[in-house]
N, C-alpha and C positions, 0 to 999 in steps of 0.2 A: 342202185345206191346213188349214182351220181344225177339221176335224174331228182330224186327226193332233195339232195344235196341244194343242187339249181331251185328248185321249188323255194325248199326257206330261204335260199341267200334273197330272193328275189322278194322273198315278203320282208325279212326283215333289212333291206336295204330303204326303204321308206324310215324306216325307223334311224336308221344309225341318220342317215341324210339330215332328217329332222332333229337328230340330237345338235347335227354338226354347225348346222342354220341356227337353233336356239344359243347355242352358245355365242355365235358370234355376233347376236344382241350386245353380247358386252364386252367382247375381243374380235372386233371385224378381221382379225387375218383369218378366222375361221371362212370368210364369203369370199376371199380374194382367191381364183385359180380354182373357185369351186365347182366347175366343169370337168376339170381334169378328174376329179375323183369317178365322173363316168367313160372315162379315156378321150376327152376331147383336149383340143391344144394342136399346138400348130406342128406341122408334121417338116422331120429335118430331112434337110437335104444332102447330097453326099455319100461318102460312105456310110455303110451300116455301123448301128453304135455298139459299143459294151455298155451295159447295165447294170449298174451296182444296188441293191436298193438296205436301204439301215433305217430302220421302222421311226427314232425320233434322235433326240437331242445327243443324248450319251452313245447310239449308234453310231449316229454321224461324223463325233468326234472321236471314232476310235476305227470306222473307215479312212478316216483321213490319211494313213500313210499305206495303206493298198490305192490308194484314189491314186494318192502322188506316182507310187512306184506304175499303176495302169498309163494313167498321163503321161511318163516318162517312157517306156518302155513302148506305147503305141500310139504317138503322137497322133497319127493320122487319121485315128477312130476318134469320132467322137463318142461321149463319157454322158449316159445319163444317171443323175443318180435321184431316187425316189424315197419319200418318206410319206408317212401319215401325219404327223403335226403339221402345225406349221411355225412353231419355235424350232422343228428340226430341217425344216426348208430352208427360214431365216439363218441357223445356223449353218447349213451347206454354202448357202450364200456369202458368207462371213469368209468361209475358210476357202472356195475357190474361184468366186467372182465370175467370171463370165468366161472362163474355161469347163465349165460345166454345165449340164442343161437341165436346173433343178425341178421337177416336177415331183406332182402327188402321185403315190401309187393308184391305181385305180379300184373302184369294188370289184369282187369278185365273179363278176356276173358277164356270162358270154358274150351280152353286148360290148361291155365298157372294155374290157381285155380285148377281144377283136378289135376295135376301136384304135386301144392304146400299141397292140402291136406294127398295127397299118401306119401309125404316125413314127413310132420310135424306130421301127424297124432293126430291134434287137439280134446281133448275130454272136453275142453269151450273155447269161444274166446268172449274176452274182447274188446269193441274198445273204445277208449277214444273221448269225443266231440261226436261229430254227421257227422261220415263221412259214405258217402249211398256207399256203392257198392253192385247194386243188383246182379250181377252173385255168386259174394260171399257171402251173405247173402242166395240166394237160394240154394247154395251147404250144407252153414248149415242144412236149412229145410230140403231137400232132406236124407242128412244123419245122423238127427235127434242129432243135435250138438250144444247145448245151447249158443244160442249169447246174449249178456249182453250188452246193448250201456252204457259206464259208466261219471258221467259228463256229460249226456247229455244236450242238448238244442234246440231248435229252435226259432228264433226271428220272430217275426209278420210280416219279412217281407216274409218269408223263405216259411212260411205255403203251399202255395199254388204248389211252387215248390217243395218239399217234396210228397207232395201228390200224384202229378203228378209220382214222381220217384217209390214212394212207393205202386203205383199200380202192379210195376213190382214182386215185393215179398208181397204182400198185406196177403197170406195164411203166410207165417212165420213171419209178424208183429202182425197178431193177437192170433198166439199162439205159435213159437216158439222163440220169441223174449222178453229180460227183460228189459225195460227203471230203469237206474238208475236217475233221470233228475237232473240237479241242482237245479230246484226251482218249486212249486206249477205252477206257467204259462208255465213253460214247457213242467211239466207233463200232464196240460190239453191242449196242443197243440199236443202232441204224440198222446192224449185219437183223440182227431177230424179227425186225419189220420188214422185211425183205429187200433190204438196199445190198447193191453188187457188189460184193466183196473186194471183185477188180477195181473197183471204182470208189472206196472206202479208205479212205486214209486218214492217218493222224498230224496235224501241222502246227498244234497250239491255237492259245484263245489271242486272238490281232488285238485287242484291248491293252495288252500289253506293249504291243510296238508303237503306242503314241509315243509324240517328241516335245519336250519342254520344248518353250519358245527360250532363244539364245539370251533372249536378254531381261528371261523371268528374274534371276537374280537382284539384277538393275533395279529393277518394278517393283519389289516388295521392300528392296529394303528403302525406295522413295514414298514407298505408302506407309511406310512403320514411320518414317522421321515425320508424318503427317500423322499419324494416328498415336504417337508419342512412342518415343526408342525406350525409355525407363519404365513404362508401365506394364502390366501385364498383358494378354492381348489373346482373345481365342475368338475364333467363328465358327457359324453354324451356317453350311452350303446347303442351297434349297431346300429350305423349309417348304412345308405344303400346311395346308389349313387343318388346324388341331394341335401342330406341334410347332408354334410359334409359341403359343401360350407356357407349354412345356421347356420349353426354351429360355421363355423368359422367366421361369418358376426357376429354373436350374441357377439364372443368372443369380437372382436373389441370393441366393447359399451362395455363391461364388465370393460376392462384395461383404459376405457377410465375416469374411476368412480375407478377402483381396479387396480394401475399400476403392483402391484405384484401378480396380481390371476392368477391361473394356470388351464389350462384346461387338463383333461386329457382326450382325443377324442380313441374311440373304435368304430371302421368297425367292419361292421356283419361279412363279409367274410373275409375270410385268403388273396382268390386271388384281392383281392383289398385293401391291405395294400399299398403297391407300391402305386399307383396310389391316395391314400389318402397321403401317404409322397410327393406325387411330387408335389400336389396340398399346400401342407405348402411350400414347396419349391419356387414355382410359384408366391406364396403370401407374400413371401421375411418374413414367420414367424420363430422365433429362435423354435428349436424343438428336440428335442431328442425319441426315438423309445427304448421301453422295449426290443428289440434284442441286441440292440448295446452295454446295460451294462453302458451306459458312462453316468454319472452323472448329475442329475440336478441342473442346476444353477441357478443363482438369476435374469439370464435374459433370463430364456429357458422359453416361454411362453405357448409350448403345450406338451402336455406326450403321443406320440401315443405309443396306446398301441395292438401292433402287434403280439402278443400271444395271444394263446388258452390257453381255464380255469382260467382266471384270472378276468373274471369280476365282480364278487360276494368280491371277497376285494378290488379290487378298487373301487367298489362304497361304501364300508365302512368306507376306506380312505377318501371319502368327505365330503365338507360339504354340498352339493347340489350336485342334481341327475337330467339329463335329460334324459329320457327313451324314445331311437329313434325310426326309423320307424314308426313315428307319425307326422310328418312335410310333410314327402311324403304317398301317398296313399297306404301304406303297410298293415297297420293295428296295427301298435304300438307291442311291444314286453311286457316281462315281467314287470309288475309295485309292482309287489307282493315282491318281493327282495327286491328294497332298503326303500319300504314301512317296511316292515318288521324287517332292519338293521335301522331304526329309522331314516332315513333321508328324508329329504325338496325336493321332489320329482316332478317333471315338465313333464309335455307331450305335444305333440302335438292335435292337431284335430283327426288325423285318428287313433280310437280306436277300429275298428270294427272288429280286433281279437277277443277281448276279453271286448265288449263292458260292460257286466254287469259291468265289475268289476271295470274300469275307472269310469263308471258311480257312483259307491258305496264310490271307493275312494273320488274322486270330490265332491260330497255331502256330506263327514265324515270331510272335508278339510285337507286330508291326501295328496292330490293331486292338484296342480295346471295346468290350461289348455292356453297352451299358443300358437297361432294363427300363426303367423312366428318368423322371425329370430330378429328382433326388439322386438317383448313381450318376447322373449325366452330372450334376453340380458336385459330387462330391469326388467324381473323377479329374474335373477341371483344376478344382481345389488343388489334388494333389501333384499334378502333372507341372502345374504352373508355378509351384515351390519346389521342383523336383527337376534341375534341368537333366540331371546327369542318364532322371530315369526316361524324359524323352529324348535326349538322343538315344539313348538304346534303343528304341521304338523306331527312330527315324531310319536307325543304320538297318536294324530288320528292313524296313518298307522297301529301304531304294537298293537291299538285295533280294528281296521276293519280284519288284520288277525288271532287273537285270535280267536275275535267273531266267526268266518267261520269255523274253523277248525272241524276235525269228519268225515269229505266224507269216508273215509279209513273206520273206525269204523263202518260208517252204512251199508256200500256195504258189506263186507264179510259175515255176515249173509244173503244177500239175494241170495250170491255165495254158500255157503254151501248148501241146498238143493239138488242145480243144480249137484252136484258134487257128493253128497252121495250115490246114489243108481251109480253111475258109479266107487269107492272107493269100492265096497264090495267085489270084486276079490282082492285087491290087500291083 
């Protein structure tokens, strides 16, 4: 099995490579550090590292206070941490500068993994979620290198295909591998694929132990006295291609009940700002772009907002939040943020990112689910003549993340062990 396994990864690694090369015809961070994805990159010196790896954007930022508590707690080790994007690179970048040694994870494939363990020289690796890579996973076994799946989970429907995969490292799921799982049914879904029971624990989803910035408060309400304090004001966080349009169909019914409400619309990606301003253009909407610096007026009807790191205070600045990538089959993005920031919070259908936690929100009614661009307009509608019914909403959200918080707390103790008897050289 593991040899058939090595076979495709090895054919379709041409392929994924090629995707990765085509795209960045028109996003060059796709070419930058494109070596490393075969485990090349320059090899650290020093002590051996910890390895955390958080697959992209909304990973990263939700490793962020395991990162911290790792950094503080083992100064000495150096910290790599690995993604697949490279908006989740740049974003590692963003939040710990040159206290970390951000790299791509590498393909799957014997060579690249050999490669990248000779240079990292990994003495625990961390992976966030539940992502399988069995060439890497058995490189750990093989060189006796404590893997931690942390946050993990698997859904009912996953099982069977899990198992399938998990035949391939079957010997280091059942004894060199640690399940941190999010929840009691995840853990007994690891225990059915043959993970160690010993070695199977429940610690919560770390998604929850992110930290407002101290002076988010500050931020939004200086972008509200910029995007007008009297008027009405909702956004829509990462949009992806298909549901801009949606978006802006929704706005339409908004103004048509709220003639002064202002949307302020945010694309996921950078290289599709353009092409979201041409579609307001197209749609004959009055609109102004965070680049241009030029003022909102009383008849500018949408706020693109075409900057990076700015989403966390403009959804603060609102009074309603629509968290995208939930209207198209993406899987929904972060809902924890402006649950969090105390605001009236809207999604779409496709939550199967991060299904628990739509699901938790939704039935705490921190969250409403809104079907297309019509509920989505007719939700805003009433949420925005309704303050009393978003704060209820808000007080739901900022106790569904209260309640959660700890994942960080419970995991390090179960990392300490792993690490001790490899600490007594130092």
């Amino acid at each position: 099995m593991r040899l058939l396994y090595i076979l495709v990864a090895y054919l379709l690694a041409p392929v994924v490579a090629g995707v990765m090369l085509f795209r960045g015809l028109r996003d060059r961070s796709y070419w930058r550090d494109f070596s490393q994805r075969f485990g090349f990159g320059p090899t650290l010196t020093g002590e051996r590292s910890l390895w955390v790896h958080a697959v992209s954007v909304g990973e990263v930022q939700a490793a962020a206070p395991l990162v911290e508590a790792l950094l503080k707690t083992y100064p000495q080790l150096p910290l790599v941490l690995t993604t697949v994007t490279p908006t989740g690179a740049d974003r590692a970048r963003a939040l710990f500068g040159s206290r970390v040694h951000v790299r791509y994870i590498p393909y799957d494939l014997p060579g690249s993994v050999a490669r990248f363990f000779a240079r990292i020289r990994p003495r625990l690796v961390i992976i966030l979620e539940t992502e399988i890579w069995p060439t890497l996973y058995h490189a750990c076994g093989r060189r006796k290198i404590p893997l931690v799946l942390a946050s993990a989970r698997i859904s009912p429907k996953s099982v069977g295909r899990y198992r399938l995969l998990t035949s391939l490292f079957r010997e280091t799921l059942s004894h060199g591998i640690s399940i941190a799982a999010q929840g009691a049914a995840d853990a007994e879904r690891f225990r059915s694929i043959g993970a160690n029971p010993a070695r199977t624990h429940v610690v919560g989803n770390i998604k929850f132990d992110f930290a407002l910035p101290t002076d988010i408060a500050v931020r939004g309400l200086a972008l509200r006295e910029w995007l007008g304090v009297t008027r009405p004001v909702w956004i829509a966080g990462s949009t992806h291609d298909g549901e801009d349009e949606q978006v802006v169909a929704a706005h339409r019914l908004v103004l048509q009940r709220q003639r002064d409400a202002l949307l302020v619309l945010v694309p996921r990606h950078p290289q599709r700002f353009a092409d979201v301003a041409a579609l307001l253009e197209r749609a004959d909407i009055p609109f102004v772009t965070r680049s241009s610096r030029q003022p909102v007026l009383a008849d500018t009807q949408v706020f693109l907002l075409d900057t990076l790191g700015e989403l966390l205070p403009f959804y603060a600045a609102a009074d309603v939040a629509f968290v995208a990538g939930s209207l198209v089959p993406i899987g929904g993005h972060n809902l924890l943020e402006p649950a969090a920031l105390g605001k009236a919070t809207l999604t779409g259908p496709h939550n199967f990112n991060s299904e628990d936690i739509a699901k938790l929100l939704i039935e705490r009614g921190a969250v409403e689910l809104v079907a297309d661009a019509a509920a989505l307009g007719a939700s805003v509608v009433r949420l925005l003549g309704d303050p009393s019914d978003r704060e209820r909403m808000a007080a739901a959200g900022r106790a569904v993340v209260d309640e959660n918080r700890g994942a960080v707390a419970r995991l390090l103790p179960l990392l300490a062990p792993l690490l001790a008897p490899l600490l007594v050289d130092l």
